[in-house]
C-alpha positions as CSV (number, residue, x, y, z in Angstrom):
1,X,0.0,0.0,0.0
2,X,1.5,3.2,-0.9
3,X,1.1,6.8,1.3
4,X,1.8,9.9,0.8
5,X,1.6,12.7,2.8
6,X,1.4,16.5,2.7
7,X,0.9,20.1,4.1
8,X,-2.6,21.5,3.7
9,X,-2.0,24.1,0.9
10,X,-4.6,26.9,-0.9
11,X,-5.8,26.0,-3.9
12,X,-2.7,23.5,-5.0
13,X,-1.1,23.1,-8.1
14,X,-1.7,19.9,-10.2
15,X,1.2,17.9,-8.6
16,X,-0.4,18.1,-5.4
17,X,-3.5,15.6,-7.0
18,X,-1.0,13.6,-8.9
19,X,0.6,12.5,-6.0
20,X,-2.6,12.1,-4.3
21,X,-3.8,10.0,-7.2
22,X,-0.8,8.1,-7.3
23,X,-1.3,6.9,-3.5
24,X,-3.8,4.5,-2.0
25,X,-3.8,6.5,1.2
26,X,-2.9,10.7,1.7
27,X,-1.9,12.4,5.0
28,X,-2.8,16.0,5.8
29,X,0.7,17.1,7.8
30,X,-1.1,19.5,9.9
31,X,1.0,19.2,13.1
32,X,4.3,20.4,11.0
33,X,6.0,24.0,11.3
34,X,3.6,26.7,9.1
35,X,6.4,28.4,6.4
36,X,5.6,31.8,5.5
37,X,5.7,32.6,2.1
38,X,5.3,29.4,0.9
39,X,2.0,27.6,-0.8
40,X,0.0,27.0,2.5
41,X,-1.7,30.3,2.3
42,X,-1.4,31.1,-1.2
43,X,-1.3,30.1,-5.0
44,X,-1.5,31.7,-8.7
45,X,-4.1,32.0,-10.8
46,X,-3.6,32.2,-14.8
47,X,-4.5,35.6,-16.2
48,X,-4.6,37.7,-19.1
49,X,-1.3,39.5,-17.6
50,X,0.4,36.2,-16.9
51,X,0.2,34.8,-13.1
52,X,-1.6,36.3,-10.0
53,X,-0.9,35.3,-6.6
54,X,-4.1,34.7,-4.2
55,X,-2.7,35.1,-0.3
56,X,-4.6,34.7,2.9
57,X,-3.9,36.8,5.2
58,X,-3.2,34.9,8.5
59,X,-2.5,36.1,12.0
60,X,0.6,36.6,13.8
61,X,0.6,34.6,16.6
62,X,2.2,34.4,20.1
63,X,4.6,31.7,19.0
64,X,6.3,32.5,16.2
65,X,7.0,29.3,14.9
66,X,2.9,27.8,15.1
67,X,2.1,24.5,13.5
68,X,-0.4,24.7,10.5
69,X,-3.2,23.6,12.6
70,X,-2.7,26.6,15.1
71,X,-2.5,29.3,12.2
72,X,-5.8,31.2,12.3
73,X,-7.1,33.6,9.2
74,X,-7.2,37.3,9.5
75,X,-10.6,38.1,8.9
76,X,-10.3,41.7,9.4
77,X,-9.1,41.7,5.6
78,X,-11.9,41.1,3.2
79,X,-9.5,38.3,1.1
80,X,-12.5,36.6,0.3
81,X,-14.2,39.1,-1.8
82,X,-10.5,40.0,-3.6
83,X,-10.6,36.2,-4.3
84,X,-13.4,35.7,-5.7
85,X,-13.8,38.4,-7.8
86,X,-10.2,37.4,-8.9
87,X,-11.3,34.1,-10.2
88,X,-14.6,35.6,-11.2
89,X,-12.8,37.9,-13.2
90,X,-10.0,35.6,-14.7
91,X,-11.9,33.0,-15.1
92,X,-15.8,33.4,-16.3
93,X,-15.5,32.7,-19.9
94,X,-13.4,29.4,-19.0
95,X,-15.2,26.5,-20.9
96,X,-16.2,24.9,-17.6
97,X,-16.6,28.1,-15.5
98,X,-20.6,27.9,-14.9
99,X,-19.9,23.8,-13.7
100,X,-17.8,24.7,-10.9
101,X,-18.3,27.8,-9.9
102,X,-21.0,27.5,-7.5
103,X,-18.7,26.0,-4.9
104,X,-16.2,28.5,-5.0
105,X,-18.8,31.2,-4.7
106,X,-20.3,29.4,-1.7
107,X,-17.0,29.2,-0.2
108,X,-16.0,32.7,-0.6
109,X,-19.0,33.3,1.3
110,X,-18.2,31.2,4.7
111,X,-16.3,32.8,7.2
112,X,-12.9,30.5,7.6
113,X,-11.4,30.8,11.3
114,X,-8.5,28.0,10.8
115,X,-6.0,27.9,7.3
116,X,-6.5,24.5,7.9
117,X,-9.6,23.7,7.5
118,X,-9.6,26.0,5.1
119,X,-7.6,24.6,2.8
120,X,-8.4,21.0,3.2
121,X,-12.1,21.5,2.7
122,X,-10.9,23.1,-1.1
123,X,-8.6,19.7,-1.4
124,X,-11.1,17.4,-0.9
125,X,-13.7,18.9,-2.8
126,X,-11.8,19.1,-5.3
127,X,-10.1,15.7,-5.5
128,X,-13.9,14.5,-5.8
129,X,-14.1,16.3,-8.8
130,X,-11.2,14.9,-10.3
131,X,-12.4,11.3,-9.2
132,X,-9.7,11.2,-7.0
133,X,-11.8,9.4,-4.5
134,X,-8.7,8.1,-1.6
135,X,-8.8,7.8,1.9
136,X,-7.7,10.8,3.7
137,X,-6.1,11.3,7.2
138,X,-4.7,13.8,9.7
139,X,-1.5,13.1,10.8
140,X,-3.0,14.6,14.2
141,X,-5.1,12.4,14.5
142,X,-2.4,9.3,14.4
143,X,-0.9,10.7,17.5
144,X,2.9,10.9,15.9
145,X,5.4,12.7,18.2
146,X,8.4,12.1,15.7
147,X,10.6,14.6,13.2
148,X,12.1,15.2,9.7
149,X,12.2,11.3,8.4
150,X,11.3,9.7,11.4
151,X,7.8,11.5,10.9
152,X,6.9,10.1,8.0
153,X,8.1,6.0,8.7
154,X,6.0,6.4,12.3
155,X,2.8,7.5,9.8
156,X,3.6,4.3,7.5
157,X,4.1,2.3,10.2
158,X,1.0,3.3,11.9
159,X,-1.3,3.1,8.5
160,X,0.4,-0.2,7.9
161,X,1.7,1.0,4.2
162,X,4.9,-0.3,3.0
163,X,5.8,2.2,0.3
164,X,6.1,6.2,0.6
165,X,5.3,7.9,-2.6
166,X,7.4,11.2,-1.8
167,X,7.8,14.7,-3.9
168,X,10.8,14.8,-6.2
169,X,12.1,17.8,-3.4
170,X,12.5,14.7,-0.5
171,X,16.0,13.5,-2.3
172,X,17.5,16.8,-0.9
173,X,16.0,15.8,3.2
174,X,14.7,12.7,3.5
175,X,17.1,9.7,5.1
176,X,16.8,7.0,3.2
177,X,18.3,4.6,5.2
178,X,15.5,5.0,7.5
179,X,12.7,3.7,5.0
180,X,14.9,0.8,4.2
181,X,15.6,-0.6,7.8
182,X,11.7,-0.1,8.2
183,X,10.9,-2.2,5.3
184,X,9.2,0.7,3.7
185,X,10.1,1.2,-0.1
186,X,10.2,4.9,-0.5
187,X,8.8,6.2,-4.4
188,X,9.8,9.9,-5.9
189,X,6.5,11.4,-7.8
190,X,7.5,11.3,-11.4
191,X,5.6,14.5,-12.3
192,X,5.9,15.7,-15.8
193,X,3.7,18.8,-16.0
194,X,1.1,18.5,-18.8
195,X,-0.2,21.6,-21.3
196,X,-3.8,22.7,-22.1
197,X,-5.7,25.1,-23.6
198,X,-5.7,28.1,-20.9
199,X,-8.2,31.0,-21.7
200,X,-4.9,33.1,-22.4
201,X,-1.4,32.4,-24.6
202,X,1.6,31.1,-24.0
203,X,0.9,28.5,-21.4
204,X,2.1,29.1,-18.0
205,X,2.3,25.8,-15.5
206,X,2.4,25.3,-12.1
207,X,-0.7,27.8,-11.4
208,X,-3.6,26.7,-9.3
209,X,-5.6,23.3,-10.0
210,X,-8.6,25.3,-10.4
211,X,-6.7,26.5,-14.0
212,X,-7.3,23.2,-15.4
213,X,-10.7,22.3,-14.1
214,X,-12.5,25.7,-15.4
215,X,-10.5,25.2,-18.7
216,X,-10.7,21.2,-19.2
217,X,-13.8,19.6,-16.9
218,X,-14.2,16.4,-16.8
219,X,-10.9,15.6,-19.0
220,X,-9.0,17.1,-16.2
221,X,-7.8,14.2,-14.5
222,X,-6.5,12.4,-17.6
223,X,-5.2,15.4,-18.7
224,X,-3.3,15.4,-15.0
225,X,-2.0,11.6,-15.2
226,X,-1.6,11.8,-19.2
227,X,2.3,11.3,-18.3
């Protein structure tokens, strides 16, 4: 059986759901370190000027080094309306557009206290969408006091999986070794990033998912495995 695992992140780019596709069972990280400036509160959308970040604003809180599941969204800023409209804007004469907009509407419309739920209530709707239909855990919720390596072998060993299908990133920090001596085989994501038709010229990858559903539908997913 083959895990993976990773941060929550806003709106995700379409390696995220490969790699969830690729695995029989996927592990939100939410008791890791929060990094700033990195994909957990943000993402880029496609538009007619090239790419657009989308950031929630979060919180500063009293310990300055929170895990994910402790960092709380600063409501005081009206992000959702920006974001909306942003996608609203970039996005309404996208093929697919009318299909999936309604939930992004919705969810522009609920007030979000936690970036966590936050953005794992986007992931799993949208991995439904793709037909990406996997079991999902916290790692929370598995009660793993570990690190770095040790982390991830304790989450195998606790969901019984003997393969961990990492992102091509984990050659640079992960210790082999470790995977090994557990009788875990450890997997690197073999990601090629696909082209489609975007509403604007040239292509640009490695924007939000939500790029190829409005453009492609229901021939997103084997547009995303088309490898």
């Amino acid at each position: 059986m083959i895990l993976s695992a990773h941060q929550p992140q806003y709106l995700p780019w379409l390696g995220y759901f490969h790699k969830m596709y690729h695995s029989d069972i996927f592990v939100f990280l939410d008791n890791v370190q929060y990094k700033k400036r990195e994909y957990q509160n943000r993402n880029c959308i496609r538009t007619r000027d090239g790419s657009m970040w989308l950031t929630v604003p979060v919180l500063k809180e009293a310990d300055p080094y929170p895990n994910i599941s402790a960092v709380r969204i600063d409501n005081a800023q009206e992000w959702q309306k920006r974001h909306w409209m942003a996608i609203r804007t970039n996005y309404s004469r996208a093929p697919f557009f009318k299909q999936y907009s309604p939930f992004f509407e919705e969810l522009y419309r609920m007030e979000w206290k936690r970036l966590v739920d936050l953005n794992m209530h986007i992931i799993k709707h949208i991995a439904q969408l793709l037909g990406i239909n996997k079991p999902i855990f916290l790692e929370s919720q598995l009660k793993i006091t570990t690190d770095k390596t040790s982390r991830l072998v304790d989450i195998c060993r606790s969901m019984k999986a003997d393969a961990y299908l990492s992102g091509i990133g984990g050659r640079d920090y992960l210790d082999e070794k470790q995977f090994e001596s557990n009788g875990i085989k450890l997997i690197y994501q073999d990601f090629k990033h696909p082209q489609y038709k975007q509403c604007h010229e040239p292509f640009i990858p490695c924007v939000s998912i939500i790029d190829l559903l409005f453009n492609c539908g229901d021939k997103s997913l084997k547009i995303l495995i088309s490898e």
